[in-house]
C-alpha positions in Angstrom: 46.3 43.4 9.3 46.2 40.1 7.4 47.2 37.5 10.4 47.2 33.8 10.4 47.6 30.9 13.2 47.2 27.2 14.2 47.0 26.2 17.4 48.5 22.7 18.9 45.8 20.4 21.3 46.1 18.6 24.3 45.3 14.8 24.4 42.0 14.0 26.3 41.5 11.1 28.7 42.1 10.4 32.3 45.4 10.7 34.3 45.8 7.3 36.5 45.4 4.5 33.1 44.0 2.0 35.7 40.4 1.3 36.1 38.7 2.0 39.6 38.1 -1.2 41.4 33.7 -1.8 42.2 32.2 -2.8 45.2 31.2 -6.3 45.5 33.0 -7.3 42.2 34.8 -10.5 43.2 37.3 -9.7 40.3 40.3 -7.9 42.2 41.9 -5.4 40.4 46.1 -4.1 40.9 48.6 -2.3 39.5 52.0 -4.5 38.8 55.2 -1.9 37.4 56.7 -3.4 33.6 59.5 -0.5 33.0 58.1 2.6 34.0 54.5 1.8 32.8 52.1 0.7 35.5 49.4 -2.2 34.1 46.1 -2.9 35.5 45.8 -6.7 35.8 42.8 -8.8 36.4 42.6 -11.5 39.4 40.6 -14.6 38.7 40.2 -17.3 41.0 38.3 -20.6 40.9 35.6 -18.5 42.8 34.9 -16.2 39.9 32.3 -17.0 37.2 34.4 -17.2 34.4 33.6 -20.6 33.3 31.3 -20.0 29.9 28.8 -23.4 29.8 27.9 -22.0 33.7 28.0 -18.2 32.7 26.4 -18.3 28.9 23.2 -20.0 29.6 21.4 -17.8 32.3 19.5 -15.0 29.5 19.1 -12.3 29.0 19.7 -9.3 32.3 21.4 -12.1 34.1 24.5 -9.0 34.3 22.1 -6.2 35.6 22.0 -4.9 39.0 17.9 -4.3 39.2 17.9 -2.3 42.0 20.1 0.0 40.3 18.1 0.3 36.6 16.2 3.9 36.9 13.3 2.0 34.8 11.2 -1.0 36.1 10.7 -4.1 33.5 7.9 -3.7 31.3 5.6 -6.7 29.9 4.5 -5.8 26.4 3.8 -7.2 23.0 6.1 -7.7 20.6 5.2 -7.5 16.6 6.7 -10.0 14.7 7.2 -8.0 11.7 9.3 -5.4 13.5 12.8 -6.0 12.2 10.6 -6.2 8.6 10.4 -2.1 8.2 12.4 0.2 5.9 15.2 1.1 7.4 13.5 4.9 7.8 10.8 3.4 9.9 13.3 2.0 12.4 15.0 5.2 12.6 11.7 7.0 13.3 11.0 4.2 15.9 14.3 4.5 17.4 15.1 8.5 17.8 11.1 7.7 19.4 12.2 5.7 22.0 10.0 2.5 20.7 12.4 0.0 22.1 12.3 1.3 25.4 8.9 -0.4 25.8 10.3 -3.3 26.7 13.6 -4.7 27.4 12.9 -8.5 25.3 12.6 -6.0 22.5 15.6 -3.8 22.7 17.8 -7.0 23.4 16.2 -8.8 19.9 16.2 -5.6 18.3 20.2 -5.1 19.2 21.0 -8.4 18.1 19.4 -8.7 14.8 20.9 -4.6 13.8 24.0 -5.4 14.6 23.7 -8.6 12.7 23.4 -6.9 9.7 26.3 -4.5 9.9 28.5 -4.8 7.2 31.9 -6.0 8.6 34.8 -7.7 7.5 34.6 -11.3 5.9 36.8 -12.4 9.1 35.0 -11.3 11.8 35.2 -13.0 15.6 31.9 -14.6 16.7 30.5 -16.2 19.8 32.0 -19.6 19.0 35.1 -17.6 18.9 34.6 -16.2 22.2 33.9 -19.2 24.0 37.3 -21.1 22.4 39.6 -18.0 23.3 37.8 -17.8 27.2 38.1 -21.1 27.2 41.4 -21.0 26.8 42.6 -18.0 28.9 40.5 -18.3 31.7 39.0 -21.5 32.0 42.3 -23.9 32.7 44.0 -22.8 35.8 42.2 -21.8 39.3 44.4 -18.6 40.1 45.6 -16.3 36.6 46.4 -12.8 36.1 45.6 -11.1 32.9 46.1 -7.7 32.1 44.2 -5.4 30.7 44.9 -4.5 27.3 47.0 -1.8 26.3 44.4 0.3 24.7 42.3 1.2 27.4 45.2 3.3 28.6 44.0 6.1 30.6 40.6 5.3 29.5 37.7 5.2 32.2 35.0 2.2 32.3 31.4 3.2 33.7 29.9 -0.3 34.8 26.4 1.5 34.6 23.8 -0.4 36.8 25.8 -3.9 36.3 25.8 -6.3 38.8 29.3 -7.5 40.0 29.2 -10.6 37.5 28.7 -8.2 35.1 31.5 -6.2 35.7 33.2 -9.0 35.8 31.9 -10.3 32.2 33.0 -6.9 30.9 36.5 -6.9 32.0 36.5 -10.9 30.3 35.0 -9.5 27.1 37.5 -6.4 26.8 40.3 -8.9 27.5 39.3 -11.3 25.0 38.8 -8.2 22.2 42.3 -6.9 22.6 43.6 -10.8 21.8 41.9 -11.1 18.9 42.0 -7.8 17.5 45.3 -7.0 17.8 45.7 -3.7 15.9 43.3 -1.4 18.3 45.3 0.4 19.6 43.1 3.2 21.5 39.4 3.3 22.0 38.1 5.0 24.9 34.4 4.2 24.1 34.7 0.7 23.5 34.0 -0.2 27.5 31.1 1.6 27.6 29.3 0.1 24.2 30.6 -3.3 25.9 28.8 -2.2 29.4 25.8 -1.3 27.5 25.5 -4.2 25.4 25.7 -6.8 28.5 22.5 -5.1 30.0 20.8 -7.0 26.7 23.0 -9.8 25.9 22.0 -13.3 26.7 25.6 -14.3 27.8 29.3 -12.8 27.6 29.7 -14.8 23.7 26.8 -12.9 22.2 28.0 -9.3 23.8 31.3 -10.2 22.4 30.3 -11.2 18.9 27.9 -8.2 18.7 30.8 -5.5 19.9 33.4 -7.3 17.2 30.9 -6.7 14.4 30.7 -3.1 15.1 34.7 -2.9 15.5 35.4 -4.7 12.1 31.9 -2.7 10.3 33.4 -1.9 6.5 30.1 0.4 5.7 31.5 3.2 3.5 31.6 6.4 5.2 30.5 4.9 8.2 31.6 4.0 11.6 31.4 3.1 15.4 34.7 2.4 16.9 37.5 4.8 16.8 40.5 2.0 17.2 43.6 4.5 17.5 44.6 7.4 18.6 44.7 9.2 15.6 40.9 8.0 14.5 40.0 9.5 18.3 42.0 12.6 18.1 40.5 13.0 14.3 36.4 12.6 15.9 37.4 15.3 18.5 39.0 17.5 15.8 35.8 17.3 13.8 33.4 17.6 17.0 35.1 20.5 17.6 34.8 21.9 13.5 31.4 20.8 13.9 30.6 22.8 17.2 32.3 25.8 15.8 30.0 26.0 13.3 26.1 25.1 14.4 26.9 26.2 17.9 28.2 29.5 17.7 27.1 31.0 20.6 28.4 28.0 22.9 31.8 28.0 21.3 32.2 31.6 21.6 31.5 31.5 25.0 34.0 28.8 25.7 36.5 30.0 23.6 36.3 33.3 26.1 36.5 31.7 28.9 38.6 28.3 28.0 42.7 28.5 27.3 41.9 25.4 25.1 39.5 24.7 23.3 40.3 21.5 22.0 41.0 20.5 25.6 37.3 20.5 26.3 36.1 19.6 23.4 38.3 16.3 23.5 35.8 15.0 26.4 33.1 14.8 23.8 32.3 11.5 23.6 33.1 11.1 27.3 29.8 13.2 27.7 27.5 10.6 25.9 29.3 7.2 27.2 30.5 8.4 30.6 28.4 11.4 32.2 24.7 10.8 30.9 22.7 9.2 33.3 22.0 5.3 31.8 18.2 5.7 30.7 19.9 8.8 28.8 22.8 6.8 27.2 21.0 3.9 26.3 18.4 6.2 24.0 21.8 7.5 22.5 22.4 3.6 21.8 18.8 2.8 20.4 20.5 5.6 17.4 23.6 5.0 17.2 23.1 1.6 16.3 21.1 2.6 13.4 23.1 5.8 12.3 26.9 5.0 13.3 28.8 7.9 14.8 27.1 10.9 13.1 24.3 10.7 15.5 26.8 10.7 18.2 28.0 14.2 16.8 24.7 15.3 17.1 23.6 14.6 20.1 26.9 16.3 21.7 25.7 19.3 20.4 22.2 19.2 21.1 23.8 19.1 24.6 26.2 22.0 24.1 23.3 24.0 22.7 21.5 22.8 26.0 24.8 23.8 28.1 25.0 27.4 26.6 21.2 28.3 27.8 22.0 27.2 31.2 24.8 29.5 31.6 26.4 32.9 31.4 29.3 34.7 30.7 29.7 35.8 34.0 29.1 32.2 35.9 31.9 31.2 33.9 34.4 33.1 35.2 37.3 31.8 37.1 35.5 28.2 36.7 37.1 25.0 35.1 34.8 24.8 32.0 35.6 21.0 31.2 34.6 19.6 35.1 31.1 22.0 34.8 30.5 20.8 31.2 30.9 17.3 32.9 28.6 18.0 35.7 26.2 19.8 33.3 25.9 16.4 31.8 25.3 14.6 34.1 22.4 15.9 35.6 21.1 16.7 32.5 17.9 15.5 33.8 17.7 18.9 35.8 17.9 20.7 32.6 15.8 18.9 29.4 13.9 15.0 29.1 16.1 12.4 27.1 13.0 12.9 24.4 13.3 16.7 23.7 17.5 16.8 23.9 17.2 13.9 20.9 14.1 16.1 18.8 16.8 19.1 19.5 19.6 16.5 18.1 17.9 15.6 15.1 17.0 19.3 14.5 20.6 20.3 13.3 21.1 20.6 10.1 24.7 18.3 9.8 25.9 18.1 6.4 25.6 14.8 4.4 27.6 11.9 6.3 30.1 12.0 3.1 30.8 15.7 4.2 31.1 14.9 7.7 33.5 11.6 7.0 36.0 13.9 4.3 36.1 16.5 7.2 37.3 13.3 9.7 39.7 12.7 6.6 41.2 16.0 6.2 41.7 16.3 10.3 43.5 12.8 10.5 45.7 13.7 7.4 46.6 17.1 9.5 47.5 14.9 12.1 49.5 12.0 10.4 51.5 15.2 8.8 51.9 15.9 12.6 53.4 12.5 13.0 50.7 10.7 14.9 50.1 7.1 13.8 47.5 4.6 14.0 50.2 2.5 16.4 50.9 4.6 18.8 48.8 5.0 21.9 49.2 8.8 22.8 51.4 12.1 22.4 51.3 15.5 24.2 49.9 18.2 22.2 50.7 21.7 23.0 49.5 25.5 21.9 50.6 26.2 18.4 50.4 29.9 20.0 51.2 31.0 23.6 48.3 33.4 24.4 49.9 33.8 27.2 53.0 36.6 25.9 50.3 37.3 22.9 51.1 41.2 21.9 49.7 43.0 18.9 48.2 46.7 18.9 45.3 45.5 16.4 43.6 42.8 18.8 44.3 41.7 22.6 44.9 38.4 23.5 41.1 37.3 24.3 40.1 38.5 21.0 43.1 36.2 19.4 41.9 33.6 21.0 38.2 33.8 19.8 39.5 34.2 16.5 41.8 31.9 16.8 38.9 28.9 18.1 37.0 30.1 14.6 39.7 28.4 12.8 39.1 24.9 11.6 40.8 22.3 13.9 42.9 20.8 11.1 44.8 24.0 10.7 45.1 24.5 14.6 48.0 22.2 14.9 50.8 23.8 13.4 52.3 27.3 14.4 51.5 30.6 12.6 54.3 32.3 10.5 53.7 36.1 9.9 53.7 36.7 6.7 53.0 40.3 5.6 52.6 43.7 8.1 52.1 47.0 6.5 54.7 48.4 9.3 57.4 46.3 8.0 56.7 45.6 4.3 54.6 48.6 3.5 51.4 49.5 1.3 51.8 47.9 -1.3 49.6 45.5 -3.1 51.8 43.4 -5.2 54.0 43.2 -2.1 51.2 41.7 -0.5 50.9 38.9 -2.9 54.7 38.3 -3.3 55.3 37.6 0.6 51.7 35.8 1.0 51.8 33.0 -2.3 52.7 29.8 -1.6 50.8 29.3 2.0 47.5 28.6 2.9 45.0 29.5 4.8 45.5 33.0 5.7 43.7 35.3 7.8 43.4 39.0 7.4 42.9 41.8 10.5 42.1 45.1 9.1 42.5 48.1 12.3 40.8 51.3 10.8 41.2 55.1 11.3 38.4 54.8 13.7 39.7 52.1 15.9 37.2 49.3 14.5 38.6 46.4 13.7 37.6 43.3 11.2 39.1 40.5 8.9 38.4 37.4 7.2 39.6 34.0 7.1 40.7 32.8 3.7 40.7 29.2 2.8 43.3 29.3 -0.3 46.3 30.5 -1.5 46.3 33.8 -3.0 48.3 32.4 -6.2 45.1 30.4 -7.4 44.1 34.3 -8.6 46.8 33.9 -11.6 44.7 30.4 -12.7 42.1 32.1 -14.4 45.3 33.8 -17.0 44.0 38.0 -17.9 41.0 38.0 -16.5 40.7 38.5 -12.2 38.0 35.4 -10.8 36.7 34.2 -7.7 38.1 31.1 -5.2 38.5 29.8 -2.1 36.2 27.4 -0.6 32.8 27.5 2.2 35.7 27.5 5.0 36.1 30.7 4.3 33.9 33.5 6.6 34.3 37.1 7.7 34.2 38.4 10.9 33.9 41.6 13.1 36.7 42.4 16.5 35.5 46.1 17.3 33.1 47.3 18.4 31.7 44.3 18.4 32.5 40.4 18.1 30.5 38.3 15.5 31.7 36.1 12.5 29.6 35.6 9.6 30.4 32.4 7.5 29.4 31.1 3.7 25.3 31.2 3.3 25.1 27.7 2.8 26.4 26.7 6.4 23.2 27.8 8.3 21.1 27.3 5.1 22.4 24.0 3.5 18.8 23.7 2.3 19.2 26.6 -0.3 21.9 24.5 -2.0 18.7 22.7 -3.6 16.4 25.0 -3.4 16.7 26.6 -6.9 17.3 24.2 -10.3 19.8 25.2 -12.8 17.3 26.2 -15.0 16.1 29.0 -12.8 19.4 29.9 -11.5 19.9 34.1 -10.8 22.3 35.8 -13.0 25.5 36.7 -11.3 25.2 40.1 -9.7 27.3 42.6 -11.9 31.4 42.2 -11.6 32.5 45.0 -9.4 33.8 47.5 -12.3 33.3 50.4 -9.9 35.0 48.8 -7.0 37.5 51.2 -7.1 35.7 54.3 -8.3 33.5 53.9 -5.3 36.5 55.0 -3.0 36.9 58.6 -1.8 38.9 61.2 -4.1 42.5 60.2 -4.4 42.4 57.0 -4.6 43.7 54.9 -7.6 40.4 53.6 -10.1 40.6 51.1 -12.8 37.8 50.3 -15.5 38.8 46.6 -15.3 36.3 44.4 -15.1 36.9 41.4 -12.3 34.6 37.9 -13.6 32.3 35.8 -12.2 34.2 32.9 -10.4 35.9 30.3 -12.1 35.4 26.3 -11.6 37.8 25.2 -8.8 40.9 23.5 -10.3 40.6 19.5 -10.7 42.4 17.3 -8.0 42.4 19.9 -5.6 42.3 18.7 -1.9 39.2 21.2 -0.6 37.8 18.0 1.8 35.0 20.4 3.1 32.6 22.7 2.1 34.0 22.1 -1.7 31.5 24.4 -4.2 31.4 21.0 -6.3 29.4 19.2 -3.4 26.6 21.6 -3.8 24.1 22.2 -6.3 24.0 26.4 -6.1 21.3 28.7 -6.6 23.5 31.1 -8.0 27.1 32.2 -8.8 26.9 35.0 -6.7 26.7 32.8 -3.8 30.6 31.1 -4.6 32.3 34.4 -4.2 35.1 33.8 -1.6 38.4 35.6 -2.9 39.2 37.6 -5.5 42.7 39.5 -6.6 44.0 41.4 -8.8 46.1 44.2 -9.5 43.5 46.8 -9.5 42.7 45.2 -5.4 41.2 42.7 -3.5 37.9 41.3 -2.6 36.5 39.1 -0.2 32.2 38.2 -0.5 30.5 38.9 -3.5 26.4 39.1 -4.4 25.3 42.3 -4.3 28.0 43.6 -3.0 31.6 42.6 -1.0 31.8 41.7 2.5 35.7 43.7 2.2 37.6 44.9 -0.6 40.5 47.0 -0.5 42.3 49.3 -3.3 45.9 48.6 -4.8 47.3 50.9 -2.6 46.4 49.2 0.6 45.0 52.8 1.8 41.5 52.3 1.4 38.6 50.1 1.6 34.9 49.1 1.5 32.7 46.9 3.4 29.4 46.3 2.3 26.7 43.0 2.6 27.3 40.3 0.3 25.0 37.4 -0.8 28.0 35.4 0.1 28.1 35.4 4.1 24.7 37.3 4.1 26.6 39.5 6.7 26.0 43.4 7.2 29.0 46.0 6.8 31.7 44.7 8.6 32.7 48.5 10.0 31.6 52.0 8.5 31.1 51.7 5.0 33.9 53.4 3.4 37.0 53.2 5.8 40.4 54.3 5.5 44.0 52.0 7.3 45.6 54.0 9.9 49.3 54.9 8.0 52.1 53.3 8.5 53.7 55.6 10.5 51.2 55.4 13.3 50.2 51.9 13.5 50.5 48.3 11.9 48.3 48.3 9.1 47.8 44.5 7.9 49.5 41.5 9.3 49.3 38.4 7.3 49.5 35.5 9.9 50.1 31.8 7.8 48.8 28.1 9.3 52.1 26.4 8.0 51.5 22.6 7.7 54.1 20.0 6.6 53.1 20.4 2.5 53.3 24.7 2.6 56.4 24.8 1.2 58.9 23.0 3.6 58.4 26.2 5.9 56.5 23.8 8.9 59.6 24.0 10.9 59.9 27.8 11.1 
């Protein structure tokens, strides 16, 4: 069974819009009706201190409650030549919690960082700040002011300010969504706001600091998500990224979760919402330094954490999102803020270029959805209704691990099937007619013996006839193989859990290719077809492809052998190649062989040499096709 599906996800964030109102702020806080929209406004009165020569000249912690900080003020000596190291040494400094020595040192050492982020030539600064606050709330003794429009459904945690404090934050997100007009939905940007205050000598400096992050121009590099499609794109990618260096967690949500992307949405809500503040401001002390990818990280250091902590069983029945959130926030319970950042910085990520074209490729998936940067939200739905799921090669929990395997980009659109040995027969070139033209693909394979397997496929299966009379290799490091029955496990490209190898060997001692698979086909019980055609090692992937992740050309690779993703031709098909192939079937669609492969380094998939069930008693492949807006007009089906 060949089968292929996308999934549609749900929007994160909260369900009121409106920001709970904190005791002993002097700001009050209502909800006024515009249309059908309800619109949290801020009350100022004379009383309030919003008046910036009284408010901007008190120093620094002037906003912090100090009966509420879990840490008491430290005294200690500050080296002038700090901010003078390699950038390196700061990271080191930072992921070891140097600035937490002493507050002075984290509020100079925040200032001067984020003076030297990159940002636009037109940036907002504090003289800025002090005009426009001037301006809106310095000239009459009563005003209302909204909040603006982008913190829509997005929570603020205050931390441990004091009520001025919260106050200053409410001023500083006001004046931000004046002057930067095109944001359109952040849900982090109170909380970096919150935390900056805690080391800001007055609401100017916080603000100019925050607008230099929002307007940062490093390449591949950022901090603010500004829309709804930059957020939605993060949590695609968080979830990509989760899928593959936390297996064991995702698998376990995916079995126990009827969206994935649901609870995977909250990600950032776990670092700037849930941790406890001494825990989120060592997040801050990196994510200064390292822009979002250290965010990604740390997420699943904590989902790593999250999985150890649990079991299948305790899961059961439970809403997986509200114990993920409670899991976070008494992390303390569980690991120090010092070992769940060594565990952070222990996962091998790819480069930040690989990490930022995967961020590209999800927001692309969604603009072909028809989400734009102006908008502020839209529902998302199941692509697939799990719900009245029916095959006889896999139940519906199986589906729906399978289906969570899947990158996220490809999860938005619904599946089309394709090709099912029931209804289009064995036949190989069959096969090829019904499946060319869409991509990805995944196959399901139900043997004689009841055990099931397949393999998700990255690329069209017409990219065989590029290489003219000869049969070669393609596909892309998306692609993996997996096992349903007897038991679950997926095995992806080498280089996923081993990104080191990629260097490890120079091209001057680079393995010859293990032999093309001439006897493929002679290694198949009596009866079936055999060809002496000799399939070649894989071609170079076409120029100007879109492959935005896990490309071959982004790695330097110890061998051929370990490219060897698809094959096709009309002698049969391959999947994994290296001494050996993860699957490979005959032309007849009758037979096949599973063997390991230096490819996904993964052990027979079922028994060795296995034989379809016929047609006449069960389905015997089911090609299932992630349609998306460019595979051939056929989105709308």
């Amino acid at each position: 069974m060949l089968q292929l599906g996308l999934s549609l996800p749900r929007s994160p964030g909260g369900a009121d819009g409106g920001f709970p109102s904190d005791e002993g702020d002097n700001t009050g806080t209502r909800e006024e009706i515009f249309g059908s929209s309800p619109v949290t406004v801020v009350i100022t009165s004379e009383a309030d201190t919003w008046d910036m020569d009284i408010s901007s000249c008190l120093g620094c912690g002037q906003f912090v409650d100090w009966d509420r900080m879990p840490d008491p003020e430290q005294e200690t000596h500050i080296p002038r030549d700090i901010l003078s190291k390699s950038p390196k040494e700061l990271k080191k400094l930072a992921r070891e919690g140097y600035w937490a020595v002493s507050r002075a040192l984290r509020a100079q050492v925040y200032h001067q960082l984020i003076q030297q982020v990159s940002c636009r030539l037109v940036t907002p600064d504090a003289l800025v700040y002090r005009d426009v606050a001037s301006r809106l709330f310095g000239k009459m003794s009563v005003s209302t002011y909204p909040l603006p429009e982008f913190l829509e459904g997005c929570s603020m945690p205050t931390y441990c300010l004091n009520p001025e404090g919260v106050t200053a934050l409410k001023k500083i997100l006001i004046c931000v969504g004046n002057l930067f007009p095109d944001i359109t939905y952040s849900p982090i940007l109170p909380s970096l706001v919150a935390l900056l205050l805690h080391y800001s000598e007055d609401e100017a400096q916080c603000f100019e600091n925050i607008s230099r992050l929002i307007a940062s121009n490093s390449p591949h590099t950022s901090y603010i998500d500004q829309s709804f499609l930059a957020h939605q794109a993060s949590c695609m990618t968080f979830g990509d990224l989760a899928n593959k260096h936390c297996p064991a967690a995702h698998k376990l949500i995916a079995s126990t979760s009827e969206n994935v992307f649901e609870v995977y949405s909250e990600w950032l809500s776990w670092l700037f919402h849930d941790l406890p503040f001494n825990y989120a401001i060592r997040v801050f002390d990196v994510y200064l330094l390292e822009g979002q990818k250290v965010l990604y990280r740390i997420a699943l250091a904590l989902l790593k954490q999250y999985r150890l902590s649990v079991t299948s069983t305790e899961l059961e029945g439970t809403d997986i999102k509200a114990d993920l959130q409670a899991f976070v926030q008494n992390i303390a319970e569980h690991v120090t803020v010092d070992k769940l950042l060594e565990r952070a910085f222990g996962i091998r990520l790819f480069s930040r270029k690989e990490i930022w074209l995967l961020q590209m490729a999800n927001r692309k998936a969604l603009m072909e959805r028809g989400i734009t940067m102006v908008q502020s939200r839209q529902s998302f739905h199941l692509a697939i209704d799990m719900q009245n799921f029916s095959s006889s090669t896999v139940t519906a929990q199986e589906m729906r691990i399978i289906w969570s395997w899947i990158p996220e980009r490809f999860s938005l659109s619904p599946p089309l099937l394709l090709f099912s040995t029931s209804e289009d027969g064995c036949s190989l070139q069959r096969f090829y007619t019904c499946c060319e033209g869409y991509e990805p693909t995944v196959l399901l394979i139900k043997t004689t013996e009841g055990e099931v397997c397949g393999a998700f496929l990255s690329s069209d299966w017409s990219e065989r006839k590029k290489t003219g009379a000869t049969s070669g290799f393609f596909g892309t490091g998306e692609c993996f193989v997996f096992t349903v029955r007897p038991e679950m496990e997926r095995y992806e490209w080498v280089f996923i859990k081993k990104p080191e190898l990629a260097k490890a060997v120079p091209r001057s001692r680079q393995r010859s290719p293990s032999p093309s698979p001439a006897s493929l086909l002679s290694s198949f019980p009596d009866g079936c077809s055999t060809s002496s055609n000799h399939l070649t090692v894989p071609m170079p992937q076409r120029k100007g492809r879109l492959s935005p992740f896990l490309a071959i050309r982004h790695f330097l690779l110890p061998s051929k052998t370990a490219s060897m993703f698809m094959c096709g031709s009309r002698e049969g098909i391959i999947i994994g190649g290296g001494g050996g192939q993860a699957l490979s079937l005959d032309a007849n669609l009758l037979w096949g062989r599973t063997e390991h492969c230096e490819t996904f380094d993964n052990p027979p998939l079922c028994q060795e040499n296995f034989k379809f069930l016929s047609c006449s008693e069960e389905e015997l492949l089911l090609l299932w096709c992630l349609l998306s807006a460019v595979a051939g007009g056929c989105g709308q089906e």
